[in-house]
Each structure stands twice: as C-alpha cells, then as structure tokens.
N, C-alpha and C positions, 0 to 999 in steps of 0.2 A: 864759198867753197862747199860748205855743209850742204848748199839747196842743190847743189851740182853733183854732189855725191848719192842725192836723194834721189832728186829725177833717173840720173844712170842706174841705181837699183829698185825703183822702181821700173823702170824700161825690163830691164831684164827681170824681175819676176813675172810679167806682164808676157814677156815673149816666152818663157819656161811654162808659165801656165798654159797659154794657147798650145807650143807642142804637146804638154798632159794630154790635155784635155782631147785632140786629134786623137794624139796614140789610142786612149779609151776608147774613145769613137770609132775606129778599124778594127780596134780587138774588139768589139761586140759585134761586127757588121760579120765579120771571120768565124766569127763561135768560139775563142778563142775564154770561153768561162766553162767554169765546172760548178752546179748544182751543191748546194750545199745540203748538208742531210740534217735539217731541221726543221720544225713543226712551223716558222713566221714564215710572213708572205713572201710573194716571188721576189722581192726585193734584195734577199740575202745571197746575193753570187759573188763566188769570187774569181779578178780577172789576172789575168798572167800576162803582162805586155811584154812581148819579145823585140828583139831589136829589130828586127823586120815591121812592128809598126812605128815606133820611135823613127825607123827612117823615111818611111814614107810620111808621116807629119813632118819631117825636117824638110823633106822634098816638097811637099806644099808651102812650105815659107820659103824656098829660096836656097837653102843648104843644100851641098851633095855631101853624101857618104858614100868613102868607098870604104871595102874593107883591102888591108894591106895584101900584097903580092902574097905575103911567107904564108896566108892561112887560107887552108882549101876549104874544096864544099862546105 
C-alpha cells in the first residue's frame, strides 16, 4: 500500500511540475517579468504568473478550465 501511495504522489508532483514549469515558460514568452533594480546579472527577474498562463499549460496536458457563469470579464 506504502509503494502505491508513493508512485500516486510521485505521478502528481511530476504532473504539478510539468504545469510550473509551462506556466514559466508562457509568462516569459508574454513579458509577463518586471526588471529588478539591482547591480547582479540579467538573471535577477521577477515573474508573476497569472491564471491565463496556468491555463494554457492545463490546456496543453489535456485539462479545460472554464471560469464560472457568475464571473465577468
């Protein structure tokens, strides 16, 4: 039961990482970072992932998201 409960949570960190990692990868393709105001290399940005890339990674695995009827634009 222990290796059953392992493989399932490993499955799912494995499928949580893959959406990260997408999400990151649309917020940088968007511009979707802000410069940080610091003297170290161009390395230091920080990214703000909105739920519009979170769902376009879901929609690359397979998931739909809609959002509910009650909430507009």
């Amino acid at each position: 039961m222990f290796q059953v409960t392992r493989l399932i949570s490993l499955a799912a960190q494995k499928f949580i990482s893959d959406i990260s990692y997408e999400a990151l990868q649309h917020c940088k393709m968007r511009g979707g970072g802000k410069d940080q105001k610091s003297k170290s290399s161009g390395r230091d940005r920080k990214y703000a992932l909105s739920n519009e890339d979170v769902i376009v990674a879901l929609a690359d695995q397979g998931v739909t998201v809609r959002k509910p009827p009650y909430y507009a634009n």
